[in-house]
N, CA, C and O of each residue as an XYZ file, in Angstrom:
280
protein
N     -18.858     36.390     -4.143
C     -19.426     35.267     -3.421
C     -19.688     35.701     -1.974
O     -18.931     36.391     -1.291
N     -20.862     35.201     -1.613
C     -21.323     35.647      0.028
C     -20.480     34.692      1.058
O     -19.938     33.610      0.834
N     -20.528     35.201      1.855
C     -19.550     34.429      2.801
C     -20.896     34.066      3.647
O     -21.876     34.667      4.088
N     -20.294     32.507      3.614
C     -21.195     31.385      4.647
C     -20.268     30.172      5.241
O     -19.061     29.960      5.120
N     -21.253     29.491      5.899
C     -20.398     28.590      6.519
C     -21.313     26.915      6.186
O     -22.533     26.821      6.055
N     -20.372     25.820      6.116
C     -20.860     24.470      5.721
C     -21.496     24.167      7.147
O     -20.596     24.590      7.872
N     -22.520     23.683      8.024
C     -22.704     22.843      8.967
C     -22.970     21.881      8.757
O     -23.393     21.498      7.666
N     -22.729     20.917     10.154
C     -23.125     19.859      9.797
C     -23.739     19.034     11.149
O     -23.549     19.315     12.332
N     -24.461     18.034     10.634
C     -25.212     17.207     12.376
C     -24.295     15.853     12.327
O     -24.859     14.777     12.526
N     -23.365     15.876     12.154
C     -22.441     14.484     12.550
C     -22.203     13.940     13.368
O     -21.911     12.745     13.354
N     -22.268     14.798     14.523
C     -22.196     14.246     16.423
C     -23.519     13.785     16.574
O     -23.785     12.753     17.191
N     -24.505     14.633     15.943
C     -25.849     13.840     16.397
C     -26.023     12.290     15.465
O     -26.292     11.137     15.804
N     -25.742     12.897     14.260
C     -25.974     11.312     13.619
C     -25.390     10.065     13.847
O     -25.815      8.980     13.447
N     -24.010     10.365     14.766
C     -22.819      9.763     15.464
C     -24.077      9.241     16.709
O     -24.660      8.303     16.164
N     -24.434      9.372     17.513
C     -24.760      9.541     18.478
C     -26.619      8.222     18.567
O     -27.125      7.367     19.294
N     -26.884      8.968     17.263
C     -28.062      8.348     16.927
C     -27.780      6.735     15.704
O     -28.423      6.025     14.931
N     -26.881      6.836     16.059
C     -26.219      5.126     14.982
C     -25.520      4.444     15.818
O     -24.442      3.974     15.452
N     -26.059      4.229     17.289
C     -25.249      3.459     18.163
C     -24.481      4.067     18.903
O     -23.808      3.358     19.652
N     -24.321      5.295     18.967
C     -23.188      6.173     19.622
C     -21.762      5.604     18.832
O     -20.879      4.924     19.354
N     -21.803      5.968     17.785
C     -20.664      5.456     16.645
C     -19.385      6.198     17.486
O     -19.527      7.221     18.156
N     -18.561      5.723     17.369
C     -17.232      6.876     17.766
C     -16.786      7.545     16.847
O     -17.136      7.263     15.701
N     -16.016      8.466     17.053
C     -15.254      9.469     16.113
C     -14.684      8.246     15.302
O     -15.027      8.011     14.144
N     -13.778      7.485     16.017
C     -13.302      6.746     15.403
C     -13.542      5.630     14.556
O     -12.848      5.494     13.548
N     -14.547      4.714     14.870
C     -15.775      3.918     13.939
C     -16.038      5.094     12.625
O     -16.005      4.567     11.513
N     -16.193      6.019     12.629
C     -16.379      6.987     11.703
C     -15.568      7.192     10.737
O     -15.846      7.239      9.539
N     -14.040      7.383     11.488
C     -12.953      8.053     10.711
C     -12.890      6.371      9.941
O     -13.186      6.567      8.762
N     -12.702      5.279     10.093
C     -12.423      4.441      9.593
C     -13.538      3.828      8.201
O     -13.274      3.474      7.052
N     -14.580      3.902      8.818
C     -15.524      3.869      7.621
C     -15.061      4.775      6.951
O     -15.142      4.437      5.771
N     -14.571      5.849      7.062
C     -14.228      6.797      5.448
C     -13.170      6.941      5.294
O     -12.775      7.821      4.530
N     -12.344      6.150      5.946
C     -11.338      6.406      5.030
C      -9.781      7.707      5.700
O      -8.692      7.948      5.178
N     -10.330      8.170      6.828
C      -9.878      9.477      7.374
C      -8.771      9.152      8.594
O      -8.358      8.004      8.759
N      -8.453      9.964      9.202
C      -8.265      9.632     10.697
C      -9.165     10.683     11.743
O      -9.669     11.778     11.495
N      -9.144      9.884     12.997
C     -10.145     10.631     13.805
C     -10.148     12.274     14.103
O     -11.099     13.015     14.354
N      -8.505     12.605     13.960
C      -8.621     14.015     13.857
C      -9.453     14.872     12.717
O      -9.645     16.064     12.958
N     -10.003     14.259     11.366
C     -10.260     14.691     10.455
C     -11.587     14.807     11.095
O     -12.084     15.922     11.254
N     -12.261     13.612     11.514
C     -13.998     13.823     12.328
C     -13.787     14.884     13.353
O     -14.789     15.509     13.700
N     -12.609     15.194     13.907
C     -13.171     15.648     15.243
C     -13.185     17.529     14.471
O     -13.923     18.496     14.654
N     -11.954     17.283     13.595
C     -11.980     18.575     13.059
C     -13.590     19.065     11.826
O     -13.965     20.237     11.851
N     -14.024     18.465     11.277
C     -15.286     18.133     10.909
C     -16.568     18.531     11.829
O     -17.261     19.513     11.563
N     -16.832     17.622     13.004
C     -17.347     18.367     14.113
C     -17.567     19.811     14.300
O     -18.519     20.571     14.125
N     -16.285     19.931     14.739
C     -15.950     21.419     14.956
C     -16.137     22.664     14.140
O     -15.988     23.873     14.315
N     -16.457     22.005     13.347
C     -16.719     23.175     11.875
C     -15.613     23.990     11.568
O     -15.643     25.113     11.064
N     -14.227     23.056     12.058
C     -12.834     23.491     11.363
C     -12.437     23.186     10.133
O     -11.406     23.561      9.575
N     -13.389     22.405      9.665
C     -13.059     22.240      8.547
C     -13.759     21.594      7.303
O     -13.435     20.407      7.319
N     -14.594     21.850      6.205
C     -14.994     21.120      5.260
C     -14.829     20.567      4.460
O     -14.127     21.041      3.566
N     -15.361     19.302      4.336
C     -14.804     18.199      4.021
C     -15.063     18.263      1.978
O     -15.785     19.042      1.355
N     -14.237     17.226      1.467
C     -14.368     17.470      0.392
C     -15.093     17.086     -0.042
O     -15.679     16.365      0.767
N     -15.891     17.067     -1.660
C     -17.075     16.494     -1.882
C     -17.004     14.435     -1.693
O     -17.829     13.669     -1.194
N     -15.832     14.199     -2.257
C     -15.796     12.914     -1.965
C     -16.124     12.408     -0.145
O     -16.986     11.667      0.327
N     -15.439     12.891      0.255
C     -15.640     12.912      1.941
C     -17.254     13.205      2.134
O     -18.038     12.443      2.700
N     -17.482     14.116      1.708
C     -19.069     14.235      2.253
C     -20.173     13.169      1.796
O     -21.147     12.898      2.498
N     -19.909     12.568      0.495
C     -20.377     11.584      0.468
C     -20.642      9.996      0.999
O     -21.621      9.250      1.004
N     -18.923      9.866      1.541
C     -18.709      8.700      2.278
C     -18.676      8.611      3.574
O     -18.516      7.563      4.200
N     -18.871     10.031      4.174
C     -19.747     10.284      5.576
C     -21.226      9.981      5.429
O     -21.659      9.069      6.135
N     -22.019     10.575      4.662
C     -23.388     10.130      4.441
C     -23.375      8.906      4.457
O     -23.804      8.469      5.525
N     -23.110      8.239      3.834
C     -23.129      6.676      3.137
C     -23.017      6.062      4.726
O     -23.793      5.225      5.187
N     -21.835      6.693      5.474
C     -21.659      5.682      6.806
C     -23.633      5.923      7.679
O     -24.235      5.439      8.637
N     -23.804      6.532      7.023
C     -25.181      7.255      7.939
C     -26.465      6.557      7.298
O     -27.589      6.243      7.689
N     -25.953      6.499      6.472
C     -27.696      5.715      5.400
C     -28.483      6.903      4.962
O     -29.707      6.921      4.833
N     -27.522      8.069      4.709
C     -28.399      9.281      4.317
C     -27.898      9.916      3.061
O     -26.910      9.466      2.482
N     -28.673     11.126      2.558
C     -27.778     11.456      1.632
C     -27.341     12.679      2.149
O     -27.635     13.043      3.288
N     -26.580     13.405      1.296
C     -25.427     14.297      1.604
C     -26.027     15.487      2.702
O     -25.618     15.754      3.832
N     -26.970     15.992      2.048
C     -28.217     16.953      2.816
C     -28.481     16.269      4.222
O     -28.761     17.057      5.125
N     -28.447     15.273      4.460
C     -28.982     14.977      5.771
C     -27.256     15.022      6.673
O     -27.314     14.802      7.883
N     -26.470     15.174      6.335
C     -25.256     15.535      6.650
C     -25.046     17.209      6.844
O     -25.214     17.959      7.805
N     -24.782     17.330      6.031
C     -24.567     18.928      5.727
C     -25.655     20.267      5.049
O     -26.434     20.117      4.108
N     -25.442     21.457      5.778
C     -26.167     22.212      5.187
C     -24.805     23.422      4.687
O     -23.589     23.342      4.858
N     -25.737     24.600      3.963
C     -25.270     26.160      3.865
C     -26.230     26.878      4.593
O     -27.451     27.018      4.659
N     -24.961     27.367      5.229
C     -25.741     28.435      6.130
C     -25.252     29.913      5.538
O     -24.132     29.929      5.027
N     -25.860     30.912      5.564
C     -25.005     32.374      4.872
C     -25.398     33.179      6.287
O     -25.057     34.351      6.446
């Protein structure tokens, strides 16, 4: 397997939905805010359930969340 990395535009989509907070965020899914901020940061990827119910807070689907980058 090639080594890549998940990104993602969540601060912008954060940003562009009212200036949502980390926290408005973490609560729509379910998380706590350390989980968004670590998310952000690209410390960490989220699981498939998570990536879905981040989209969902966005009105997008998963792709407009996250990419692969190699």
């Amino acid at each position: 397997m090639s080594a890549g990395a998940i990104r993602n535009d969540i601060r912008r989509l954060r940003f562009e939905h009212g200036e949502m907070t980390q926290e408005e965020l973490a609560k729509r899914c379910g998380v706590t805010r350390q989980t968004v901020i670590a998310l952000e940061a690209g410390r960490y990827a989220p699981s498939l359930e998570l990536a879905f119910r981040i989209a969902r807070a966005f009105g997008v689907g998963v792709e407009g969340v996250f990419r692969w980058e190699e």
